[in-house]
C-alpha positions in Angstrom: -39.1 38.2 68.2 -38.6 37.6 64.8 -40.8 38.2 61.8 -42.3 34.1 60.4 -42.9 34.7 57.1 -46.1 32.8 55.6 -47.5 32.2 52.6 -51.4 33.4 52.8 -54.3 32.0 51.0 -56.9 34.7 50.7 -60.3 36.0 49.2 -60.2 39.7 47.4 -63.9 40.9 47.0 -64.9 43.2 43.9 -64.7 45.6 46.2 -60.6 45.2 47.0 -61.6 43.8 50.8 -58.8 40.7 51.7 -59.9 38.3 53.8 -57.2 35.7 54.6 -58.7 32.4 54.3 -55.5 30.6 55.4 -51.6 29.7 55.9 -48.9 27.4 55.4 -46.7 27.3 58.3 -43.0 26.7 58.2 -43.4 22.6 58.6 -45.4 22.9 55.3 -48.7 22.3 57.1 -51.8 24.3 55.9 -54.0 25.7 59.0 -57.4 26.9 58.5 -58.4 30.6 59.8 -61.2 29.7 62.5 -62.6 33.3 62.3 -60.9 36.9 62.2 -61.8 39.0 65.2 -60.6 42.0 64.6 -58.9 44.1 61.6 -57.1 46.9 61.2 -54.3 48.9 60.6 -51.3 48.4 63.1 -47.5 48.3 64.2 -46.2 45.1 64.6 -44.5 46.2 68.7 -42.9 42.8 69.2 -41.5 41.4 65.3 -41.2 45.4 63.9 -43.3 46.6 60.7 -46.6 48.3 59.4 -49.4 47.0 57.9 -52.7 45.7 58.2 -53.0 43.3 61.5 -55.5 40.4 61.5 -56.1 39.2 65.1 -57.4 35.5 64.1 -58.4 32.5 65.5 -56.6 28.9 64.5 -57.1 26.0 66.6 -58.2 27.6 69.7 -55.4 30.0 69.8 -55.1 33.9 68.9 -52.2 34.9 66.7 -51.9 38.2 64.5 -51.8 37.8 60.9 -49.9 40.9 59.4 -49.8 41.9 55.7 -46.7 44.5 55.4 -46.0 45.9 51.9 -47.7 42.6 50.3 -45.9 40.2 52.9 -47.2 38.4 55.1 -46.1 37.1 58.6 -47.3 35.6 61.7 -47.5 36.9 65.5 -48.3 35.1 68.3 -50.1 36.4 71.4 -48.6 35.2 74.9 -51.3 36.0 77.8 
């Protein structure tokens, strides 16, 4: 797997908390971030990197949202 690059729209508190609002995709699309369940900091095992991992909801399906050295990139969940 490869890492897909996306640019992030996001809210930075007073207190330096980001909280990814939402994406543009590769088609140019925008999708909304349903809700982040989880946060924390994480290896990307399948795309490779360090950062902190978002597990988020968008349109009914779970992806991971990592932000690696100011980058961000996208990580979908198979089940």
């Amino acid at each position: 797997m490869r890492k897909i690059f996306v640019e992030v729209y996001a809210h930075f508190s007073k207190e330096g908390e980001i909280t990814p609002i939402s994406f543009v995709w590769l088609d140019g699309k925008t999708y909304e971030i349903d809700k982040i369940i989880e946060k924390r900091n994480a290896a990307s095992l399948k795309a490779g990197g360090q950062g902190i991992r978002y597990k988020i909801l968008v349109r009914s399906k779970i992806l991971y949202l990592f932000c690696d050295e100011n980058r961000w990139f996208v990580e979908f969940i198979h089940y």
